[in-house]
C-alpha positions as CSV (number, residue, x, y, z in Angstrom):
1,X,71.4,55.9,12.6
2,X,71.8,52.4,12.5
3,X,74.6,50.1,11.0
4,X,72.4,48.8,8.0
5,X,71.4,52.3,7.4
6,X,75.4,53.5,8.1
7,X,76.3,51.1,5.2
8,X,73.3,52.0,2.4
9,X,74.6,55.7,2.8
10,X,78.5,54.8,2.7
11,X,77.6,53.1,-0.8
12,X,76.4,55.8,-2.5
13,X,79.9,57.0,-1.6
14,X,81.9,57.9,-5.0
15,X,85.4,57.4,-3.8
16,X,86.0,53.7,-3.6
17,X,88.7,53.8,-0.9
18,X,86.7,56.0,1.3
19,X,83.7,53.3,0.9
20,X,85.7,50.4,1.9
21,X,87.2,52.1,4.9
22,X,84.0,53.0,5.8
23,X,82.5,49.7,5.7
24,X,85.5,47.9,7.3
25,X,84.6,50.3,10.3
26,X,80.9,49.5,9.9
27,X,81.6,45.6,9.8
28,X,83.9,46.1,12.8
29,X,80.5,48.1,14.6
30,X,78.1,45.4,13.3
31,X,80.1,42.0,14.6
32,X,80.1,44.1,18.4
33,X,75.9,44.6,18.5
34,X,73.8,41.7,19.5
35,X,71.7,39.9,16.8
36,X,68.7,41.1,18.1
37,X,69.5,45.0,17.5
38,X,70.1,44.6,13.3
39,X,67.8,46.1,11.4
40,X,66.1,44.3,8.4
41,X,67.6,43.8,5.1
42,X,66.4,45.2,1.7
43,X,68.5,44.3,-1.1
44,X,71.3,41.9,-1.9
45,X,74.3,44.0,-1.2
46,X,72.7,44.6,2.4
47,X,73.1,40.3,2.4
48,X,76.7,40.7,1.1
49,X,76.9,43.3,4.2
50,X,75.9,40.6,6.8
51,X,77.8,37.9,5.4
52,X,81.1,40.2,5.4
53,X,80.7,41.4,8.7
54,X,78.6,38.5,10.7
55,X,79.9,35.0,8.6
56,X,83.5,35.8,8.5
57,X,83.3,37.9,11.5
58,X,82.8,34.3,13.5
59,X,79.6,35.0,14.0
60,X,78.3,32.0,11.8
61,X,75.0,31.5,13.7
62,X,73.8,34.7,13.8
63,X,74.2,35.1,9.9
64,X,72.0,32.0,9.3
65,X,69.4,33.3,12.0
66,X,69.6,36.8,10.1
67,X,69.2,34.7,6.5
68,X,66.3,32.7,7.4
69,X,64.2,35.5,8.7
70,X,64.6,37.3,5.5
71,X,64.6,34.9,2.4
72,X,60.8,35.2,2.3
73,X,61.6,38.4,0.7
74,X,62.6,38.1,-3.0
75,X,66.0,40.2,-2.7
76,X,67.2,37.8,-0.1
77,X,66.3,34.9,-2.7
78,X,68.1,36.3,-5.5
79,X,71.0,36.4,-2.9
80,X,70.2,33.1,-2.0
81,X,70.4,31.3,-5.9
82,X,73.8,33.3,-6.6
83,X,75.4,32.2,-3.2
84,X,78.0,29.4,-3.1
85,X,77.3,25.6,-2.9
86,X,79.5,25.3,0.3
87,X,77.3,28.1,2.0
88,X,74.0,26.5,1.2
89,X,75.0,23.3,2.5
90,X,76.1,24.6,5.3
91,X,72.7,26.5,6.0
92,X,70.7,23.6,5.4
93,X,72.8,22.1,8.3
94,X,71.9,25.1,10.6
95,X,68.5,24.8,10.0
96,X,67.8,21.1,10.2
97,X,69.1,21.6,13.9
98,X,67.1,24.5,14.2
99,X,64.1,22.3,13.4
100,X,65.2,19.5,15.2
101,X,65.6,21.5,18.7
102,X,62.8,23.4,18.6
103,X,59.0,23.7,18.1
104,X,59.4,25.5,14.6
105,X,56.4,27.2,13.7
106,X,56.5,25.6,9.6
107,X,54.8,29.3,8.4
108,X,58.0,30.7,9.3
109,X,60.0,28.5,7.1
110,X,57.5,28.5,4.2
111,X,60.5,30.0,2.2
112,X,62.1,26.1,2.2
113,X,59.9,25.7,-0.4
114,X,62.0,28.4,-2.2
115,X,65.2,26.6,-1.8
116,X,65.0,23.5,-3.5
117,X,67.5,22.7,-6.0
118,X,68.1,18.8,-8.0
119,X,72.0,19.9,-7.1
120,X,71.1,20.3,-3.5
121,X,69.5,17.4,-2.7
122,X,71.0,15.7,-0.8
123,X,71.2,18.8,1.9
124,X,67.5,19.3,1.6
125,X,66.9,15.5,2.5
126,X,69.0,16.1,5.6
127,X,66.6,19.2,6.4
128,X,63.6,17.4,5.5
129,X,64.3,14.7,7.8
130,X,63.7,16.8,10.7
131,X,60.2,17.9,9.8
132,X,57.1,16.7,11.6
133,X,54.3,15.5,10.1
134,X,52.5,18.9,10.5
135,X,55.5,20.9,8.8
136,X,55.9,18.1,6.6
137,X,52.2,18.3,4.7
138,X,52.3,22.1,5.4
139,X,55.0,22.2,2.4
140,X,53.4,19.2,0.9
141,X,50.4,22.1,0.4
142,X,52.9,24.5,-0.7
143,X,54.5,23.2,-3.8
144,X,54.1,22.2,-7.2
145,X,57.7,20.9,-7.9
146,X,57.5,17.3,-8.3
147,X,61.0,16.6,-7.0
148,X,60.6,18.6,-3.6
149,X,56.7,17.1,-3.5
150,X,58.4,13.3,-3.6
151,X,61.2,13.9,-1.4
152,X,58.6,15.9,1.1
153,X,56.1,12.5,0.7
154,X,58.8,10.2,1.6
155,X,59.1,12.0,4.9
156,X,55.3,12.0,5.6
157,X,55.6,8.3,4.7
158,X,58.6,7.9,7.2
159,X,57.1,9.4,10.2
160,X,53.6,7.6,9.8
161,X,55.2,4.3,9.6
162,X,57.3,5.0,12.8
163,X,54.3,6.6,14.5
164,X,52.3,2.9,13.2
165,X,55.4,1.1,15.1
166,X,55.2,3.1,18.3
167,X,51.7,2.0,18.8
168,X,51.9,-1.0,18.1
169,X,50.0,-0.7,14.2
170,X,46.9,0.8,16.0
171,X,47.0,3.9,14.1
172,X,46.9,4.2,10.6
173,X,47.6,7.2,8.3
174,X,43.7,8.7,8.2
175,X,43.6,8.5,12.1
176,X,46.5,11.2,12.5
177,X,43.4,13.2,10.0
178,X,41.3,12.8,12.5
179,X,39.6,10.2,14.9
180,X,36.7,10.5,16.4
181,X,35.0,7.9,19.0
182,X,31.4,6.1,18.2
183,X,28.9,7.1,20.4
184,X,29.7,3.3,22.4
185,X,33.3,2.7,22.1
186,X,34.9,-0.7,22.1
187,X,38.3,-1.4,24.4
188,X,40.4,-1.0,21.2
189,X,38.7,2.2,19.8
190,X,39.1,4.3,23.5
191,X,42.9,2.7,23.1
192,X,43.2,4.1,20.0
193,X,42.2,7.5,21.1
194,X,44.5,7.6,24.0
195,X,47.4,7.0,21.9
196,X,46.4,9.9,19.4
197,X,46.3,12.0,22.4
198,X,49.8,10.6,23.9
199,X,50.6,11.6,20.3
200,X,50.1,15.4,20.6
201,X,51.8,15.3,24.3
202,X,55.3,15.8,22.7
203,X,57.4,18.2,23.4
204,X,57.8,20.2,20.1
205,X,54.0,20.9,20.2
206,X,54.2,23.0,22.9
207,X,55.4,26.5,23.4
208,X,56.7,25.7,27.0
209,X,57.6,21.6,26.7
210,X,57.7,22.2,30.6
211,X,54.7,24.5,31.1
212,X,51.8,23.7,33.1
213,X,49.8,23.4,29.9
214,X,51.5,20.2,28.2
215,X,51.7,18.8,31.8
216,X,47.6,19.2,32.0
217,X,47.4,17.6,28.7
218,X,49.5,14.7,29.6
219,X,47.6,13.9,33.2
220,X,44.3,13.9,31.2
221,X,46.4,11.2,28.5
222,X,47.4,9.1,31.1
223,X,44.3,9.2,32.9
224,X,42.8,7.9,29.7
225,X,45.5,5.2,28.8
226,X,44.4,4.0,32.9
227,X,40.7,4.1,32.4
228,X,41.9,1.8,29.1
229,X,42.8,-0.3,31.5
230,X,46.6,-0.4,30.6
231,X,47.7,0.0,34.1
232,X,51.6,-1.4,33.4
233,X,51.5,1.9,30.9
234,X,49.7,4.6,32.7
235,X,52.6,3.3,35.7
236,X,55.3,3.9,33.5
237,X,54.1,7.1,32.1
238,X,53.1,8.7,34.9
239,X,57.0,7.7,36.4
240,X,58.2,9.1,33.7
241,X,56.3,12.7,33.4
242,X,57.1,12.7,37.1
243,X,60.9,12.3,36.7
244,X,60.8,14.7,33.5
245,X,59.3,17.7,35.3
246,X,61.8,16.6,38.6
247,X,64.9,16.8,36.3
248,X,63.7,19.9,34.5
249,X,63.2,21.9,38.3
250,X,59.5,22.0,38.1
251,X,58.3,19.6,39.7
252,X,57.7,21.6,43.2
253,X,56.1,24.4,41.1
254,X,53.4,21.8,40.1
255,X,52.7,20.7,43.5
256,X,52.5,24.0,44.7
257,X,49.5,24.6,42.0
258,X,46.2,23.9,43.4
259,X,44.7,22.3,40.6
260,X,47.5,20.6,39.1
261,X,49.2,19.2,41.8
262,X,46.0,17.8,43.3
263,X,45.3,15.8,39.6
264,X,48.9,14.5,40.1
265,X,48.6,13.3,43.4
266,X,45.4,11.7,42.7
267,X,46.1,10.4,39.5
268,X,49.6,8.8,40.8
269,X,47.3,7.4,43.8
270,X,44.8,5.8,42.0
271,X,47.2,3.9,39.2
272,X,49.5,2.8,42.2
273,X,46.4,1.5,44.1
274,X,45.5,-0.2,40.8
275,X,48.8,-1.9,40.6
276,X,49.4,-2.8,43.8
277,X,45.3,-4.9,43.7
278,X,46.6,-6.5,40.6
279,X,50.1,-7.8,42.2
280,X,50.4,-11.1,43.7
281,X,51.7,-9.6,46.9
282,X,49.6,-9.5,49.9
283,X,51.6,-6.9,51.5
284,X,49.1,-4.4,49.9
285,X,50.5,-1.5,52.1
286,X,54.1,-2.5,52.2
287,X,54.1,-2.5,48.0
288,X,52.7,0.9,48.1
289,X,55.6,2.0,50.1
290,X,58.3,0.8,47.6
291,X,56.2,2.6,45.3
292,X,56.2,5.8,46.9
293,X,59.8,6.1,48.1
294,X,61.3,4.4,45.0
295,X,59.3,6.4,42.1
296,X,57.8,9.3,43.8
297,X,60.2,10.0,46.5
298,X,59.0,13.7,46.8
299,X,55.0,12.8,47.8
300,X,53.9,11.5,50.8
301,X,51.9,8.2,50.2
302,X,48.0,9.2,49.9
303,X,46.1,8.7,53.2
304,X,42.9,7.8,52.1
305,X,44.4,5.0,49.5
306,X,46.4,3.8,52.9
307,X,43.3,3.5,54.5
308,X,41.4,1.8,51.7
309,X,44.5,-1.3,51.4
310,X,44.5,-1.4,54.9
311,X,40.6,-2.3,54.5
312,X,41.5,-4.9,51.6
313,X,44.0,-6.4,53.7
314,X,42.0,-7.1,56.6
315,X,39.2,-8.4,53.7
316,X,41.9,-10.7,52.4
317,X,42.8,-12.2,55.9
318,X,39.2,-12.8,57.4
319,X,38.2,-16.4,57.8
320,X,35.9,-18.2,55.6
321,X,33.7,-19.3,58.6
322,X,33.1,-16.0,60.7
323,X,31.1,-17.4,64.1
324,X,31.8,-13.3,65.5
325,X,32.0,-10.1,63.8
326,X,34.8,-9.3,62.1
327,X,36.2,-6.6,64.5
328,X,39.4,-5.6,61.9
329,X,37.4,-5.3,59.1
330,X,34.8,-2.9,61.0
331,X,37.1,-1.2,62.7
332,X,39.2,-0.6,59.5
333,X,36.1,0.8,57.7
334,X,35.0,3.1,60.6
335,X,38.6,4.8,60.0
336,X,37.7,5.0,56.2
337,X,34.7,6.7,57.5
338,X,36.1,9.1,59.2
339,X,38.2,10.4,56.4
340,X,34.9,10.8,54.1
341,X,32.3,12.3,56.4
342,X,30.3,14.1,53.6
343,X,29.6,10.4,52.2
344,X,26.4,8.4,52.3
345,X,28.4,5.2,53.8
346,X,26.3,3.2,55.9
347,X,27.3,2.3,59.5
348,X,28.4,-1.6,59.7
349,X,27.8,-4.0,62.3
350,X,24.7,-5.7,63.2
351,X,22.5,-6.2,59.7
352,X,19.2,-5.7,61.7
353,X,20.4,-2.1,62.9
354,X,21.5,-0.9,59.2
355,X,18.5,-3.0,57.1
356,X,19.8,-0.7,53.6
357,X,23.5,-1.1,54.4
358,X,24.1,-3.6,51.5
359,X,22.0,-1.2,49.2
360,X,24.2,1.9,49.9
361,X,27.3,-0.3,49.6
362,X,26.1,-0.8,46.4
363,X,25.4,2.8,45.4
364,X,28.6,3.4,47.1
365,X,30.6,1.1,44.4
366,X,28.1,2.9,41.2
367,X,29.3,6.5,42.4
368,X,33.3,4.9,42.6
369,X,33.4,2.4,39.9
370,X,33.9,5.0,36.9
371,X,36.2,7.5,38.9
372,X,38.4,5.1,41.0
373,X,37.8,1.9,39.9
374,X,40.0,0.1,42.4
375,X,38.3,1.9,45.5
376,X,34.8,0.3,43.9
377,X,36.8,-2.8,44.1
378,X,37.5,-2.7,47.9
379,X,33.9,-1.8,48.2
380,X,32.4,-4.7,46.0
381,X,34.5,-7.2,47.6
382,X,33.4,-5.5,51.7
383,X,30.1,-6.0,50.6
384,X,30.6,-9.6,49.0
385,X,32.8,-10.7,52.5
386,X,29.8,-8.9,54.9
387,X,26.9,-10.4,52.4
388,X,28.6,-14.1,53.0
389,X,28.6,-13.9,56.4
390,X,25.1,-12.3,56.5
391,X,26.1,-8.9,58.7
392,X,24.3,-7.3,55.7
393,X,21.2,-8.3,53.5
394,X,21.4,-8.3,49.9
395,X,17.9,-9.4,47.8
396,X,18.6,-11.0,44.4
397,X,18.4,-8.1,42.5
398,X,21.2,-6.5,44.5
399,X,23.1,-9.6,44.5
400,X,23.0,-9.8,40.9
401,X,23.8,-5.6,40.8
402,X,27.4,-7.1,42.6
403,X,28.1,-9.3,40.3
404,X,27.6,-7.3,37.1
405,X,30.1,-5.0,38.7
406,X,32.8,-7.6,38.9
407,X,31.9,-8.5,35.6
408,X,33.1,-4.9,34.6
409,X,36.1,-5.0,36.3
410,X,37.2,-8.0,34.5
411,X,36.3,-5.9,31.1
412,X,38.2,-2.9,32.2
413,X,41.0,-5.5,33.6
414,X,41.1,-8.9,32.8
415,X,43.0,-10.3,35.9
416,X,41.3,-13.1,38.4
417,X,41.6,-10.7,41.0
418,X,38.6,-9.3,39.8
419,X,36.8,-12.4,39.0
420,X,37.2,-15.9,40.6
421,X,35.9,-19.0,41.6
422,X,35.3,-17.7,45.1
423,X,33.1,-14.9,44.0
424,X,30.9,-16.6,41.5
425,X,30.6,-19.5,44.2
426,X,29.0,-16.3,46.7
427,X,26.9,-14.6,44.2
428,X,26.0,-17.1,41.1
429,X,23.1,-18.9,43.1
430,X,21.1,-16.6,43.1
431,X,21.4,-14.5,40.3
432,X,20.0,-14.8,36.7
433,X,20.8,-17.8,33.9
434,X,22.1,-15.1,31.5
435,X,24.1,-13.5,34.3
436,X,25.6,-16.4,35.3
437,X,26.0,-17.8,32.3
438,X,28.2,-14.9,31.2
439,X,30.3,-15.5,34.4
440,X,31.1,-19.2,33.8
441,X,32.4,-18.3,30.2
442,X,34.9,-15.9,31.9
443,X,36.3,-18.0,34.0
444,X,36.4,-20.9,31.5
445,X,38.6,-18.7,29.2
446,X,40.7,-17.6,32.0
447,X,41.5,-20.7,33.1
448,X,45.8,-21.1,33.1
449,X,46.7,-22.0,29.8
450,X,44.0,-21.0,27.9
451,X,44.4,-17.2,27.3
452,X,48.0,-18.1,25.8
453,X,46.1,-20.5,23.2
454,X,44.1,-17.7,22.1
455,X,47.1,-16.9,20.2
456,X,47.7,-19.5,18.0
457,X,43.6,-19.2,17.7
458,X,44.1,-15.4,16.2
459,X,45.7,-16.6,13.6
460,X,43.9,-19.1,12.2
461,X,40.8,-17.7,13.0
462,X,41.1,-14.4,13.1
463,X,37.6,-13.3,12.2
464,X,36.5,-14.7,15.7
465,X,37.8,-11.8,17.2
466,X,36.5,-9.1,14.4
467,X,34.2,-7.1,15.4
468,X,33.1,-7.8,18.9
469,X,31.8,-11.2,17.4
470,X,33.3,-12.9,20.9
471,X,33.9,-10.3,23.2
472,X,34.9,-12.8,26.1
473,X,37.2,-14.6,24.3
474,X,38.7,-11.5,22.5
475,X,39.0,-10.3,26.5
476,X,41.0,-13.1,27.2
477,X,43.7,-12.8,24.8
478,X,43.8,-8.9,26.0
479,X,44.6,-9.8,29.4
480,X,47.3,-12.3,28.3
481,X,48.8,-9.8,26.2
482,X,48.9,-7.4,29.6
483,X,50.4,-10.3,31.3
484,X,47.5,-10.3,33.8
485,X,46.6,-14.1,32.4
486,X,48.3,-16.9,31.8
């Protein structure tokens, strides 16, 4: 028999001495069991029992974890509206850290609703202000009182307003409803969405904060804040996951797992190569070094993105008259070859021995540009150097094919490393009016100086920049705000 049951008997016990010696003995048996072992209670004395034995036994927190799994029940609440002031406010204390520290499931605590009182209110407002937004319109749904329903919208109004100021007044109240993209998303719509989904990375939404599931989640949010083309974020938040999960003892777990660890490693690879194109340091494969042993100290640097910057490099350092072949760059691309042997890469060298290889370069750069944009980049920019020199042919069509694809690296990243003088000067003359057209008013709005005016133009003209009205110009000011114009 159990102590709860012990102590229902001993009551019907007429002698009231024999009763209290009893339950002294069965308060002494309760405080020496573990939490988990006490049976249910069914009536108010049994609450009485527990606080007796558990509250005054120094045993404070197991008395409000046995409380709040039974006040659902309506002996516990009549319990609960006869107890003292200085007990409730004391409860309301243990739970707000309860829901502060953990993931509370708000169905549990439905029974909050139950415990409002005008002469409690200030404890309730302390326990309110650790509800999420999900617990918070849970109750919201719950109740009819108008005092608890104002208190619980002033929350819901709280945490909107700080979720508005953590991203930057992107989001507004309906999108935390529900957000869904249009069919062809604009830059500020696909940011919008990655936010949402930073949004539901945090830790109190998941079961395991640590798990391999929330880590999933946040790869494929970062992943999405990168394709954005926030590359200064996706770098910091893939830091600091990788720090999180280091300081938490897991990260060697998720290296270990096939599928995770490899979306790490490549995801970590690509935003480093990213940032690295988009410094103003040369030292391509020195940069990536610091990278590596400075924030990732536990990978080794990714071969195949070693390989690619040491092809950049050599791009970066060939002359602008070539009278030979340019040994380093073929020599640095036959070693990039080698790593991908299942690729459809033509062979270099001599244009009349490889006739397609400019074509394949390009379908190279198609198949890379949406999965590792910066490898494209490499690729476009081999092609332009090899095209210059004419060690491979490119017709028109193909020449203008390039050129559209810098174009849409500027969109995704509005830094002149993707566009320039130099590159429109190798590909403009022959392309179309429209194309080139479109290229001339890039560079014109990223001249220096310019994108930093667009500011003062927002303002007074905001409706320029409504709408996709003038996309170039709207493109301009986003790369000054990344700090990739001037």
């Amino acid at each position: 028999m159990d102590t709860m049951q012990s102590f229902r008997q001993a009551q019907s016990q007429p002698d009231l001495f024999q009763f209290w010696r009893q339950e002294a003995e069965l308060r002494q048996q309760l405080r020496e069991q573990p939490v988990t072992s006490i049976s249910t209670v069914q009536s108010e004395e049994d609450v009485d029992f527990l606080l007796r034995a558990l509250y005054f036994g120094g045993r404070t927190y197991d008395f409000f974890m046995q409380l709040s799994a039974v006040l659902s029940n309506a002996a516990a609440l009549r319990w609960w509206k006869s107890s003292p002031e200085w007990l409730k406010e004391e409860f309301f204390s243990y739970l707000a850290t309860q829901l502060a520290n953990h993931d509370a499931d708000v169905k549990k605590f439905q029974f909050l609703i139950h415990l409002y009182e005008p002469g409690l209110h200030n404890g309730y407002k302390q326990l309110v202000s650790q509800l999420n937004l999900q617990q918070c319109r849970y109750l919201l749904s719950k109740t009819a009182n108008q005092s608890l329903r104002s208190l619980l919208k002033t929350r819901e109004e709280e945490i909107v307003s700080g979720q508005k100021r953590r991203y930057y007044g992107l989001l507004s109240n309906k999108d935390f409803d529900g957000f869904e993209l249009p069919p062809e998303p604009e830059k500020w719509q696909l940011i919008k969405e990655a936010l949402l989904q930073l949004e539901q990375t945090r830790p109190q939404y998941f079961s395991e904060p640590w798990g391999t599931d929330r880590l999933s989640v946040l790869l494929n949010t970062i992943d999405k804040v990168y394709q954005c083309g926030l590359i200064e974020d996706a770098f910091l938040l893939i830091g600091q996951v990788y720090r999180a999960y280091e300081n938490q003892q897991r990260l060697q777990e998720v290296l270990q797992d096939e599928r995770l660890g490899t979306k790490l490693t490549r995801l970590i690879s690509k935003i480093v190569g990213t940032k690295v194109l988009l410094g103003s340091d040369p030292r391509l494969s020195y940069q990536t070094d610091q990278f590596y042993q400075l924030c990732f100290p536990a990978l080794d640097k990714d071969p195949q993105l070693q390989a690619m910057l040491n092809l950049y490099e050599a791009i970066l350092s060939s002359p602008n008259q070539v009278t030979h072949l340019p040994w380093e760059i073929l020599s640095r691309y036959e070693t990039l070859m080698e790593m991908y042997p299942e690729s459809n890469w033509p062979e270099l060298g001599l244009p009349e021995a490889v006739p397609d290889a400019g074509a394949r370069l390009l379908e190279a750069i198609h198949t890379l540009i949406n999965s590792s944009p910066h490898d494209a980049f490499i690729f476009m920019e081999l092609a332009r150097i090899m095209a210059r020199h004419s060690l491979i042919f490119m017709d028109k069509q193909e020449r203008e094919q390039l050129l559209s694809y810098y174009i849409s690296m500027w969109e995704w990243v509005p830094s002149p490393r993707f566009l320039s003088v130099r590159i429109l000067e190798d590909l403009t003359h022959q392309s179309g009016v429209h194309l080139r057209q479109e290229a001339e008013r890039i560079l014109s709005w990223s001249a220096p100086g310019k994108p930093a005016s667009l500011l003062t133009d927002l303002q007074k003209r905001p409706d320029l920049y409504r709408g996709g009205l003038e996309p170039i110009r709207g493109q301009a000011l986003f790369g000054f705000l990344l700090g990739v114009l001037e």
